[in-house]
N, C-alpha and C positions, 0 to 999 in steps of 0.2 A: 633340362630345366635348371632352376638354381641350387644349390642345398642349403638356401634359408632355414626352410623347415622339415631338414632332415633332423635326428637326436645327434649329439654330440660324441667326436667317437674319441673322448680326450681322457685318459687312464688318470683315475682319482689316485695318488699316491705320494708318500712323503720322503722327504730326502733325508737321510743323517748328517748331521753338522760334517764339515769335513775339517782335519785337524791343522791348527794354528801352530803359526813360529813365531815366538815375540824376537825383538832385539834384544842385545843381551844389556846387562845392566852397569854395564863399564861408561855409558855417558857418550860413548864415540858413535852412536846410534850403524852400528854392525848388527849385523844377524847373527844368532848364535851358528844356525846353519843357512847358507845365502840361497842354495837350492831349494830347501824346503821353503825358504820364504818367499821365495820368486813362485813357486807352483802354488802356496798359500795365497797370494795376490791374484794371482791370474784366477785361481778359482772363486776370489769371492766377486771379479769381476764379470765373471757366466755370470754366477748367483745372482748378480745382480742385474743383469743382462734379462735373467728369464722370471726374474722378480718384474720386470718392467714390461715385457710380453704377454703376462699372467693379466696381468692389471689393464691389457690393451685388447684382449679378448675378452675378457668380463666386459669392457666400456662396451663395446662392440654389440656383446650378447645383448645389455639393457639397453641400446639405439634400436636395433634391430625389434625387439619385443615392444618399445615405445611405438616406433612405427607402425609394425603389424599390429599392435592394439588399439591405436588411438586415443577415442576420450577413454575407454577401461582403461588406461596403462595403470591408473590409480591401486583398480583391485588385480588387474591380473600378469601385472609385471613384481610383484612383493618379490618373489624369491630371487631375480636375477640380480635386482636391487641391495637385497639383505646381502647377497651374498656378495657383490661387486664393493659394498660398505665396509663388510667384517674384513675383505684383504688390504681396502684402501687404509685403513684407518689402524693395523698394523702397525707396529716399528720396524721401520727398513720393508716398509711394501710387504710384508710376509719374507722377503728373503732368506735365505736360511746363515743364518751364520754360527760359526764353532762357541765351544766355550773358551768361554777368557778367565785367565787364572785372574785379571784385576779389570771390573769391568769398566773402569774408567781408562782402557785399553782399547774401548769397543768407538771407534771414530765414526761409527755409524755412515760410510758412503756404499 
């Protein structure tokens, strides 16, 4: 059969920022180190990668519960809703990103 409505078998769990390389501050827009910033890039592009995945199985989960509920979706879709709202409505989709020593640093893609 299908596993519409089997439970979800998706581990609730959070990620630690992972650590940022700025450019350095000579104006020649160089990396202080060019490894660390090329592995800095490429990880916030997963991050963002599974920011946008995250965001496409919540839609999914609320289609799914619209449909199997029908007229109820009103009262008995609230939490897939609630929840699919608090990630959308996020900065950066929920994505995880490092800290920045200057957050006008933070280009937000």
């Amino acid at each position: 059969m299908t596993d519409m409505y089997d439970e979800k078998k998706v581990p609730e769990f959070a990620l630690p920022p992972y650590p940022h390389e700025d450019h350095s501050e000579d104006g020649l827009g160089r990396a202080k180190n060019p490894v660390k910033y090329l592995q800095s890039i490429e990880q916030r592009a997963r991050e963002r990668q599974v920011a946008y995945e995250t965001v496409r199985l919540l839609r999914r989960d609320v289609i799914e519960c619209y449909r199997k509920e029908g007229v109820n979706h009103y009262e008995n879709c609230k939490a897939p809703v609630e929840k699919y709202a608090k990630v959308v409505l996020k900065r950066d989709v929920g994505q995880v990103n490092p800290e920045f020593k200057d957050e006008k640093l933070n280009y937000g893609f």
